[in-house]
C-alpha positions as CSV (number, residue, x, y, z in Angstrom):
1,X,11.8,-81.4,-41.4
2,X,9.7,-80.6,-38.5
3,X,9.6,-82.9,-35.5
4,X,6.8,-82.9,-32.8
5,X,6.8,-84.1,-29.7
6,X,6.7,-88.1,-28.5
7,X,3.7,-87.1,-26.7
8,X,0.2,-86.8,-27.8
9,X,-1.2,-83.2,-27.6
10,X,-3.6,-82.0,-25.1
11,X,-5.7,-79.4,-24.9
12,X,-4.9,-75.9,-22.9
13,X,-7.5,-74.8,-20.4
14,X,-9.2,-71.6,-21.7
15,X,-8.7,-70.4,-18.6
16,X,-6.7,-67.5,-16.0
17,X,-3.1,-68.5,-14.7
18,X,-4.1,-68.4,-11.3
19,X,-7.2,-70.4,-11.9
20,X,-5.5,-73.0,-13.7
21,X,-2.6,-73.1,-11.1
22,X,-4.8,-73.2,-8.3
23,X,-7.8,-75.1,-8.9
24,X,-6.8,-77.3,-6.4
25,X,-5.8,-75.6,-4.1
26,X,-9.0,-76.4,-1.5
27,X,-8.9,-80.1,-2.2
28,X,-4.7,-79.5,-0.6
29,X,-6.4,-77.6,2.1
30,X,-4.0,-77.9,5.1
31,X,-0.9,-78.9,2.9
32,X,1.9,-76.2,3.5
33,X,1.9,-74.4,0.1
34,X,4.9,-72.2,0.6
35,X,7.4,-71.6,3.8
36,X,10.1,-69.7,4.8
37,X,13.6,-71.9,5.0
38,X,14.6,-70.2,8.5
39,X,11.8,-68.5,10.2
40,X,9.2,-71.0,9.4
41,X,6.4,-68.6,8.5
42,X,4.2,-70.6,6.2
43,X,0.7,-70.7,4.3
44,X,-1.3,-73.4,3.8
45,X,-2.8,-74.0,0.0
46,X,-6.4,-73.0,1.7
47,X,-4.8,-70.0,3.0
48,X,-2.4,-69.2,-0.3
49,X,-5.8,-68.7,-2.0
50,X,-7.5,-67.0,0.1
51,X,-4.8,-64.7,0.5
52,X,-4.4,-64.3,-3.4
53,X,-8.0,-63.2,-3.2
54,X,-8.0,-60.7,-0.6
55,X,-4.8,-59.2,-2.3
56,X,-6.6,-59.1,-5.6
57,X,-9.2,-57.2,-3.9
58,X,-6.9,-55.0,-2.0
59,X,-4.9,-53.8,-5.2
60,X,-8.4,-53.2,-6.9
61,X,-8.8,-51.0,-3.7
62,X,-6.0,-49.4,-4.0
63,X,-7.1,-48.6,-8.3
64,X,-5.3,-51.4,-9.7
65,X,-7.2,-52.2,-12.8
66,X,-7.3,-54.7,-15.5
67,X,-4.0,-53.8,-17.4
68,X,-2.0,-52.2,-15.0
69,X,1.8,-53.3,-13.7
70,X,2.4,-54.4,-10.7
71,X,6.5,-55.2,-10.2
72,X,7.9,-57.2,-7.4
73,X,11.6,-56.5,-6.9
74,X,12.3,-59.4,-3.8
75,X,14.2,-62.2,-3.8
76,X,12.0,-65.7,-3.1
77,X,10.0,-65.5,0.0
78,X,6.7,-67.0,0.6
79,X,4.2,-64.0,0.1
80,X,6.0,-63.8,-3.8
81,X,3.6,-66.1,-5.7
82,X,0.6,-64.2,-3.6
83,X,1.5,-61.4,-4.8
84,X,2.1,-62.7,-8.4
85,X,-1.5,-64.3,-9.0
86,X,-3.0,-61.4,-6.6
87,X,-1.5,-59.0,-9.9
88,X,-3.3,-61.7,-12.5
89,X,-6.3,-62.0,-10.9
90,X,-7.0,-58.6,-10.5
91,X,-6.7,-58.5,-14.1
92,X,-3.1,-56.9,-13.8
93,X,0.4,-57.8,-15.4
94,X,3.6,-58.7,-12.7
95,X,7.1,-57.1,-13.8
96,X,9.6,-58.9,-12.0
97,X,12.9,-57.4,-11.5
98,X,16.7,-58.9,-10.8
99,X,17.3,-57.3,-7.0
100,X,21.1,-57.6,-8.3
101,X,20.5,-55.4,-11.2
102,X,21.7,-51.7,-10.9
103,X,19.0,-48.5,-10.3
104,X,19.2,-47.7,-13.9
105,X,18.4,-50.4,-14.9
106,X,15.4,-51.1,-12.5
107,X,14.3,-47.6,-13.6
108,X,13.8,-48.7,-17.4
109,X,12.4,-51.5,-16.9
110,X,9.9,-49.9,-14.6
111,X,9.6,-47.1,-16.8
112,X,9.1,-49.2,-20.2
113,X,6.4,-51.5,-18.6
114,X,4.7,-48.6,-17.3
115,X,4.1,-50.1,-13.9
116,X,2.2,-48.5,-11.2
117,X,2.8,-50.3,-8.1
118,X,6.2,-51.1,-6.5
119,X,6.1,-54.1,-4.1
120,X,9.7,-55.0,-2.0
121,X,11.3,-55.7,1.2
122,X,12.0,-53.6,4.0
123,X,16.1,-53.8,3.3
124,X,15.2,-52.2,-0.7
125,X,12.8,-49.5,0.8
126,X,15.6,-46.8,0.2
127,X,16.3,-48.0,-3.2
128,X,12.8,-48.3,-4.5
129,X,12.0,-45.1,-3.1
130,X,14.5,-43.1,-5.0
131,X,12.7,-45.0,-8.2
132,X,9.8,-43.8,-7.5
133,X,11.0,-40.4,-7.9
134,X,12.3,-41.8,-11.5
135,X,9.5,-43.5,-13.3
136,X,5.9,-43.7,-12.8
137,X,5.5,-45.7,-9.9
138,X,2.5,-44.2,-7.4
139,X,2.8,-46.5,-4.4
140,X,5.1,-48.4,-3.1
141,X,4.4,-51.8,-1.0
142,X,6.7,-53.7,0.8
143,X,6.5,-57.6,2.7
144,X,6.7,-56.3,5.8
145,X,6.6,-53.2,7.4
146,X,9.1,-50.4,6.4
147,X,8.2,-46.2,7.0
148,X,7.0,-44.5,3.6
149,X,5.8,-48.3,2.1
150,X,2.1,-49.8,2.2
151,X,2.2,-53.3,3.7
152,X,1.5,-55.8,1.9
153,X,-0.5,-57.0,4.8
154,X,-2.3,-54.2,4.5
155,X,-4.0,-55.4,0.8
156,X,-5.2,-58.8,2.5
157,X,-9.0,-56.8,3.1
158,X,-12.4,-59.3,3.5
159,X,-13.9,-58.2,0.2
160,X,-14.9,-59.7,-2.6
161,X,-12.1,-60.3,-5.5
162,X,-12.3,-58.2,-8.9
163,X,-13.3,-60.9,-11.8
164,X,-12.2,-58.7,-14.9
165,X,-12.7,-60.7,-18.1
166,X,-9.6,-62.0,-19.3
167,X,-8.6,-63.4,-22.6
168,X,-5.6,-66.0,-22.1
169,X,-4.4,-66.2,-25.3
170,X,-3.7,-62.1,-25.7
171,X,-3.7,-61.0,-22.0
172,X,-0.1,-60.3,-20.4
173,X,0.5,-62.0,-17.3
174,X,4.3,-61.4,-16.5
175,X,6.6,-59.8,-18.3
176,X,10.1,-60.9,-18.0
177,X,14.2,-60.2,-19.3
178,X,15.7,-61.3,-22.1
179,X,18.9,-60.2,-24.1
180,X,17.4,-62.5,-26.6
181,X,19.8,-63.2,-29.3
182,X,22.1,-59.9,-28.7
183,X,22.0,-56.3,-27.1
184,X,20.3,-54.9,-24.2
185,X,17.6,-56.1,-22.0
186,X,14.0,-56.7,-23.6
187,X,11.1,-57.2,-22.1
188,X,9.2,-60.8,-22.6
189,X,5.5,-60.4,-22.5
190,X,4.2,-63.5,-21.7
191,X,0.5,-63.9,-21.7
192,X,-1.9,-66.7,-19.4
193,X,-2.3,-69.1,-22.5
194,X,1.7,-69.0,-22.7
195,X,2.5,-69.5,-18.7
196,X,-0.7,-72.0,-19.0
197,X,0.9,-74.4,-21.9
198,X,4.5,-74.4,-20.2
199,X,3.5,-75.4,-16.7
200,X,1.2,-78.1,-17.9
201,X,3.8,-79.0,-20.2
202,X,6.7,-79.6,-17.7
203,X,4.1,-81.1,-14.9
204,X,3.6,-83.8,-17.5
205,X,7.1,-84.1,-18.6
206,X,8.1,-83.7,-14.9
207,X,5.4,-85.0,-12.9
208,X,5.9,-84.7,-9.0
209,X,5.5,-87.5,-6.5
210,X,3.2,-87.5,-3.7
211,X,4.1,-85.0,-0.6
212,X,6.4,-83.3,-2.9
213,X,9.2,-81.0,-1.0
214,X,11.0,-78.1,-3.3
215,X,13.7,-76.1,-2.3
216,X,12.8,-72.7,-4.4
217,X,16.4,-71.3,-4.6
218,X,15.9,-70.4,-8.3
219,X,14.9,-66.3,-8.3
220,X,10.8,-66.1,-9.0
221,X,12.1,-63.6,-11.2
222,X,13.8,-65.9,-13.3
223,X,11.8,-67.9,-16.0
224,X,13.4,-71.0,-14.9
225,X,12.5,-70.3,-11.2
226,X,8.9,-68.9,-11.9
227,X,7.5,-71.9,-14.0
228,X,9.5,-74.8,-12.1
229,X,10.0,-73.5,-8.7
230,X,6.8,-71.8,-8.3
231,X,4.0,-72.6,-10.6
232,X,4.3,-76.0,-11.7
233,X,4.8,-76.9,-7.7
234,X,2.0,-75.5,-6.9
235,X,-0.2,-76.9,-9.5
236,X,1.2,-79.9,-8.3
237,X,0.3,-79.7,-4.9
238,X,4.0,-79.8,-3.8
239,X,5.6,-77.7,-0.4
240,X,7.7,-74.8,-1.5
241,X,10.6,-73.8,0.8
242,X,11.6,-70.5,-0.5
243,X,15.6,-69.5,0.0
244,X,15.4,-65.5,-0.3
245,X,19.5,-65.9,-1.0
246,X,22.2,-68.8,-1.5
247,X,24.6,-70.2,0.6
248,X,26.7,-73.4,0.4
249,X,26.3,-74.5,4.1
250,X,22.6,-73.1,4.7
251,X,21.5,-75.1,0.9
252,X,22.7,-77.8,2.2
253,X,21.3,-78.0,5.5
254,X,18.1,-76.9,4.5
255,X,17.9,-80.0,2.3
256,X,18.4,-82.0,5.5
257,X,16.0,-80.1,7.7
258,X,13.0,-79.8,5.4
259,X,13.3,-83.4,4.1
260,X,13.7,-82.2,0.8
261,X,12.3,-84.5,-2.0
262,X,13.0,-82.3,-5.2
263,X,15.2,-79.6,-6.3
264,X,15.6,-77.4,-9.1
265,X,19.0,-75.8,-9.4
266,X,22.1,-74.4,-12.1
267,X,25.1,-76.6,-13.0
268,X,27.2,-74.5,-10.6
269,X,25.0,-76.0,-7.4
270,X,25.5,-79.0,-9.1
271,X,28.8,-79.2,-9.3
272,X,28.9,-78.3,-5.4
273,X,26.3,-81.4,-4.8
274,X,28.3,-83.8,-6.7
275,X,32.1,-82.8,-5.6
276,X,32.0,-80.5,-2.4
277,X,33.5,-82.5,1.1
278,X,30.4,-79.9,2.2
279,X,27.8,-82.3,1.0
280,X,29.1,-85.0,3.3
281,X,28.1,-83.4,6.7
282,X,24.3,-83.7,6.1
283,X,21.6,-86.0,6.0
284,X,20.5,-85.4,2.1
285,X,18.6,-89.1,1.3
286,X,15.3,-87.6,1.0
287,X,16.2,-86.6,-2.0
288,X,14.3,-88.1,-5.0
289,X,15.1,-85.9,-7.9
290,X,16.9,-82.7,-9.8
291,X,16.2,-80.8,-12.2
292,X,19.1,-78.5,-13.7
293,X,18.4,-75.5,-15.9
294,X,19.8,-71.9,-16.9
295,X,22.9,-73.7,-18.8
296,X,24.4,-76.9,-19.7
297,X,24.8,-79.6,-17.4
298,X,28.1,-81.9,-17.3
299,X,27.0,-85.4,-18.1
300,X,30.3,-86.1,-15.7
301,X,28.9,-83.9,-12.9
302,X,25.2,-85.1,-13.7
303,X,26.9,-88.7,-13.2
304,X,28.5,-88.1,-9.7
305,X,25.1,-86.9,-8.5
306,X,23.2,-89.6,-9.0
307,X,26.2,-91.8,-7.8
308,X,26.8,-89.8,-4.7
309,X,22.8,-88.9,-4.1
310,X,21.1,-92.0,-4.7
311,X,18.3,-89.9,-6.9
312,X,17.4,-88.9,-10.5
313,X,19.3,-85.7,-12.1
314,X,18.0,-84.5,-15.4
315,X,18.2,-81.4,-17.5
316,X,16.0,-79.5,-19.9
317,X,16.5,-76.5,-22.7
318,X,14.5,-73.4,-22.6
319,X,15.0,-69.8,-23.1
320,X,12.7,-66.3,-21.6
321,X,11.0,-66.4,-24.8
322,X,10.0,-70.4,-24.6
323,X,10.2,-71.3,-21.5
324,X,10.9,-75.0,-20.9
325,X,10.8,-76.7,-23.9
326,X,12.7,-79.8,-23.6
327,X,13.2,-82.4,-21.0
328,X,15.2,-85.2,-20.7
329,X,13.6,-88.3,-19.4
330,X,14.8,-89.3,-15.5
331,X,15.3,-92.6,-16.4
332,X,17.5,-93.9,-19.2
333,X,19.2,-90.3,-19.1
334,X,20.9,-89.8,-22.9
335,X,24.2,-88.1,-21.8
336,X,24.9,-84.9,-22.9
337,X,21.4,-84.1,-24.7
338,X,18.7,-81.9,-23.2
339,X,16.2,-84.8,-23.8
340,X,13.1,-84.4,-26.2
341,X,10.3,-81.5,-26.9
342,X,7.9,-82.0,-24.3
343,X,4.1,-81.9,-24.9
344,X,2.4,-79.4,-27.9
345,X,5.9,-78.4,-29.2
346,X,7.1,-78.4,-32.8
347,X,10.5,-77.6,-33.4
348,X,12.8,-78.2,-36.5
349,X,17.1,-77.0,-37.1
350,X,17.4,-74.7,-39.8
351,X,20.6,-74.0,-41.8
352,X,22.1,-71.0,-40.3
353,X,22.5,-69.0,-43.4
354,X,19.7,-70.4,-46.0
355,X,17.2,-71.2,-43.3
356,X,16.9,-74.6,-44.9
357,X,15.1,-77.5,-42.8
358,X,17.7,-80.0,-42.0
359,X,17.4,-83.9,-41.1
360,X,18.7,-85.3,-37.9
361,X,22.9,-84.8,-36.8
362,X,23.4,-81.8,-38.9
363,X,24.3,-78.6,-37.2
364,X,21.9,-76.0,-37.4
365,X,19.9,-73.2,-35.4
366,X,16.8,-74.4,-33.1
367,X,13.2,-73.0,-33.9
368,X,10.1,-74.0,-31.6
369,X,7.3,-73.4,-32.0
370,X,3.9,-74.1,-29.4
371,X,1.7,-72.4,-27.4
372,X,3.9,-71.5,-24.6
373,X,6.2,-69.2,-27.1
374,X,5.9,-65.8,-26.1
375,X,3.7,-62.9,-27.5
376,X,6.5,-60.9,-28.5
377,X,9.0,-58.0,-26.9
378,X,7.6,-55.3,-24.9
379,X,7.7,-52.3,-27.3
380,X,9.7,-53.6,-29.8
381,X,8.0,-55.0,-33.0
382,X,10.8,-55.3,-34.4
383,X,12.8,-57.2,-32.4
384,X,10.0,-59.8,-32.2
385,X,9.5,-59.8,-36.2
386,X,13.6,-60.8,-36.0
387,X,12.8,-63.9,-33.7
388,X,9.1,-64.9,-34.5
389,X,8.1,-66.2,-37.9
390,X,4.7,-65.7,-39.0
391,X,3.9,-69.2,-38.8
392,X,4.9,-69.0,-35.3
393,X,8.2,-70.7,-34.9
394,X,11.1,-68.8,-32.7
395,X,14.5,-68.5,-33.4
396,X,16.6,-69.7,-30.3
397,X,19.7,-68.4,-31.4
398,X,21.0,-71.9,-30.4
399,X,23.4,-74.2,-32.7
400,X,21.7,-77.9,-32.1
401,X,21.2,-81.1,-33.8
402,X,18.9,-84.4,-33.0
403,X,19.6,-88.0,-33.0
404,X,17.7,-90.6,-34.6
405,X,15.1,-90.9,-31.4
406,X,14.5,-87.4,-31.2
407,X,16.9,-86.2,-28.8
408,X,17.8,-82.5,-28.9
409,X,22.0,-81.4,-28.6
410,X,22.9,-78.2,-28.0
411,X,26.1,-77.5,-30.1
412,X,27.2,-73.8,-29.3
413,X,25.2,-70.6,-29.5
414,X,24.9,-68.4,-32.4
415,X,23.7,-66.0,-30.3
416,X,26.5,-63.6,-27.8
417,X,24.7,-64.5,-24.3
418,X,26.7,-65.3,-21.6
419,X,25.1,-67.5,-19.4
420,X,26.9,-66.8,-15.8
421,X,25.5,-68.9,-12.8
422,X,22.0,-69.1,-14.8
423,X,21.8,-65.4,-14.9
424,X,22.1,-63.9,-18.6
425,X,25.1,-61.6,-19.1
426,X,25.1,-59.0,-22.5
427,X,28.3,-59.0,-23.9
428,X,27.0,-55.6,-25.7
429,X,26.2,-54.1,-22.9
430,X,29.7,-54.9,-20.9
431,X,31.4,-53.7,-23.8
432,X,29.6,-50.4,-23.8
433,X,30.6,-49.8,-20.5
434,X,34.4,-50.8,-21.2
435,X,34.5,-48.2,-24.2
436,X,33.5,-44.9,-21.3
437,X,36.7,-46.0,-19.6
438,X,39.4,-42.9,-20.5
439,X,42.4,-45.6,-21.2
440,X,39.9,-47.9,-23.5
441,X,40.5,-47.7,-27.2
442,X,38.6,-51.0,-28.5
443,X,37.1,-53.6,-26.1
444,X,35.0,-57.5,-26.8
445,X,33.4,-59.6,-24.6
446,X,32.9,-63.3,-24.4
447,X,31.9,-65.6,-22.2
448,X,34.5,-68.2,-21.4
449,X,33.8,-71.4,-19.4
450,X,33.9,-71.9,-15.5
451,X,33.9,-75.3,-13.9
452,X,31.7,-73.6,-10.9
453,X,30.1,-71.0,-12.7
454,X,29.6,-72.2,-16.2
455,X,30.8,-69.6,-18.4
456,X,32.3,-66.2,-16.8
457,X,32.8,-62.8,-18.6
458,X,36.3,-62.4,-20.7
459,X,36.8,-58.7,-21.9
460,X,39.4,-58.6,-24.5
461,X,40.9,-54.6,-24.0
462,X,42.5,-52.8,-26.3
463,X,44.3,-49.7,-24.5
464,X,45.3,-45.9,-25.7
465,X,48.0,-46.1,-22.8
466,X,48.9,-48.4,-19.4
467,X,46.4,-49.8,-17.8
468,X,45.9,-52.5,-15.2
469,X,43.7,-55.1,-15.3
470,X,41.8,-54.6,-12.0
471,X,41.9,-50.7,-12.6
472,X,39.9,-51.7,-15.9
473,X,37.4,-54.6,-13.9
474,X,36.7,-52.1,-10.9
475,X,35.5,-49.8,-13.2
476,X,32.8,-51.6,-14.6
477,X,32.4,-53.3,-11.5
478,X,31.0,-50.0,-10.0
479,X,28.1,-49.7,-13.2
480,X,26.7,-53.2,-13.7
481,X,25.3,-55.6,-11.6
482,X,27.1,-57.6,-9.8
483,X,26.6,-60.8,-11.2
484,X,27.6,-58.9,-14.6
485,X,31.0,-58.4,-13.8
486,X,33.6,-58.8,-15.8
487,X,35.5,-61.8,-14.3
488,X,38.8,-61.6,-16.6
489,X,40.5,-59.9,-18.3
490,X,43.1,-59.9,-21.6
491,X,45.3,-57.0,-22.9
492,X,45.6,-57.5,-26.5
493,X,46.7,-55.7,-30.1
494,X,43.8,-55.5,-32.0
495,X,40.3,-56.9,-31.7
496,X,39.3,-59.7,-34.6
497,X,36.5,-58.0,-36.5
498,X,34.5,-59.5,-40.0
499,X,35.1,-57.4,-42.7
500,X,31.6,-55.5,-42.1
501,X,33.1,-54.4,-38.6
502,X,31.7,-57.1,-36.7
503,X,33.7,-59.1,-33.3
504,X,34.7,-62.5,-34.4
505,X,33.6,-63.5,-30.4
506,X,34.6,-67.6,-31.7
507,X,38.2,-66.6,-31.9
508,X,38.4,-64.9,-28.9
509,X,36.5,-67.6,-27.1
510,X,39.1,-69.9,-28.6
511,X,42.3,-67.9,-26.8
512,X,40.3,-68.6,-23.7
């Protein structure tokens, strides 16, 4: 059975991301478009786009051509979605990298999407100039001014804009992460059509209010972050007050000092707006609404928010490779589901072994299908032939079931991702780096759940002689990123393995 959304289709725009996004961006004309949450440096929506085309122009200066890479590794400031649609309208892809993640891993990624310009800030200068010396990276650019980096100032020249031909539907726009369903890293290429369909999709199953205020704390590199934060906001017309990192006490009182109507934000801020004694020292009743993503909410902690806040919470369910694809309404909230498909989305729940189409409150996996589901993995066909059927519909990975009205449950995930603060943890890859450790004879990860963090990493270790716990943690501590740490830890006999040598990860999970 395949079920479609409750809203009537509409059409996409045959268009460029950055023309769809911005189109009005002279009718907003003196409407802050982006700010900084401390120093107050700011554009205007007349001045974003007029920036965006100078930049364009300035990287097609510089040699950037239609098809080339540019990758931003910054956390959220407000020159980021310049420098995004600067990269699409010149005809270009943006790679955007995780400033947490380690230097190999920024190395392959710059390597595998072949990207030619590196643009950071002055604090990562160091960092991204010893990868330049390991991929194929020929100038760097920085926001700001750093020695050995371009300025990013520097691109803003009075010239007229490159308009390359662009085909939405097959052009790349961005590519971002994924562990998809298990292993390592992919790439997500995601073309304009895609990025197109998702952010008219969420600004109708999300519309903003007039004189809309975000607080942009999810990463821009983040899919969540990119299509709420940034692109849907500004197609919206709303102010975005970028927060380059979090904490509890500046969150908050940014909320108060910006008269914040709307945020986006993970169940672990969530859980700090509806139980921290923090909350109570600030002024936060300009709030109007919040949107969680990355994992699922607590229909208890979505409860106290609106009880303690006085505004509308409400989740939705996505993934890299679809985006936002289902949003529950803000008002009557159905507790515990992730609300309905939003706008031009199919989707149907499959049997998990006979792939056979199942009616409403069985168990099965998720597969949606629309036009805002990715082109495929970057360089791996076959990854993308294991996820995308021919007719279009992707496998989630995720265990769900609907109601009799169409709302979507998530049940569990089939696939091994650990979702940890919103950012995506491999188990694989954790449990690669366990087996280098000398003492390590057999190792499994899981993710196990957090009150603040939603789920942390649980290695279950196996050892060939004594070991401690936090000599074992440290160690892979030093090779991941941060936020991929391992956050316990379990000395045990034997790891639980299928028959065909695979980790039975549900009865680990089930030790806790």
């Amino acid at each position: 059975m395949i079920y479609t959304s409750p809203h009537p289709p509409v059409p996409i725009p045959d268009t460029s991301l950055t023309s769809f996004v911005l189109r009005q961006a002279e009718q907003h004309g003196d409407r802050v478009a982006t700010v900084d949450v401390s120093d107050g440096r700011s554009f205007t929506y007349r001045e974003l786009a007029a920036a965006v085309r100078s930049a364009a122009a300035g990287l097609h200066a510089h040699g950037f051509r239609k098809g080339d890479v540019l990758a931003i590794l910054a956390p959220n400031v407000p020159d980021y979605p310049i420098a995004f649609h600067a990269a699409a309208t010149a005809g270009g892809a943006a790679v955007l990298l995780n400033p947490l993640d380690t230097a190999d891993d920024l190395a392959g990624r710059l390597n595998e999407a072949g990207a030619r310009f590196l643009l950071t800030m002055p604090s990562e200068v160091a960092r991204a100039t010893e990868l330049t010396t390991r991929t194929k990276v020929e100038e760097l650019l920085v926001f700001g001014e750093a020695d050995g980096a371009t300025p990013f100032s520097a691109l803003l020249v009075d010239d007229v804009p490159p308009a390359p031909p662009v085909d939405p539907a097959q052009d790349v726009v961005v590519v971002l992460h994924s562990s998809g369903s298990t292993g390592h890293p992919k790439g997500v290429l995601l073309t304009h059509r895609n990025m197109i369909a998702n952010v008219l999709q969420i600004s109708l199953g999300a519309p903003g209010g007039e004189d809309e205020k975000v607080l942009a704390m999810p990463p821009f590199h983040h899919a969540f972050g990119l299509i709420m934060a940034m692109n849907a906001s500004l197609l919206q017309g709303a102010t975005i007050v970028t927060m380059p990192r979090f904490d509890p006490e500046a969150y908050l009182k940014a909320i108060q000092d910006h008269r914040i109507t709307r945020l986006f934000v993970v169940p672990t801020i969530a859980v700090l707006l509806a139980k921290s004694p923090l909350v109570d020292r600030y002024d936060l009743s300009s709030l109007r609404s919040i949107v969680s993503g990355g994992a699922a909410l607590d229909p208890e902690t979505a409860r106290l928010c609106r009880e303690r806040l006085g505004c509308t919470i409400a989740q939705g369910y996505g993934l890299t490779e679809a985006l936002v694809s289902f949003m529950q309404a803000a008002t009557p909230v159905v507790p515990a589901s992730v609300g309905r498909s939003t706008v031009n989305i199919e989707y149907k729940i499959v049997h998990v072994t006979t792939g056979e189409e199942l009616g409403p409150h069985q168990d099965g996996e998720i597969l949606v299908r629309g036009p805002h589901v990715m082109k495929g993995y970057l360089g791996s066909e076959e990854a993308t032939r294991k996820v995308l059927e021919p007719d279009g519909f992707l496998h989630t990975g995720d265990l769900g079931r609907v109601d009799d009205t169409g709302e979507l449950f998530i049940v569990d995930r089939i696939k091994e991702l650990i979702k940890y603060k919103g950012q995506q943890v491999s188990p694989v890859e954790l449990e690669e780096v366990l087996m280098t450790h000398p003492k390590v004879e057999d190792a499994a990860v899981v993710g196990v759940p957090d009150e603040e963090a939603s789920e942390v990493p649980k290695a279950f270790v196996v050892v060939k002689e004594p070991a401690t716990p936090e000599e074992i943690t440290a160690f892979v501590a030093e090779r991941v990123a941060p936020y991929k740490k391992i956050r316990r830890l379990e000395f045990i006999d034997r790891i639980p393995r299928t028959p065909v040598g695979k980790i039975e990860r549900r009865a680990l999970r089930e030790r806790g």
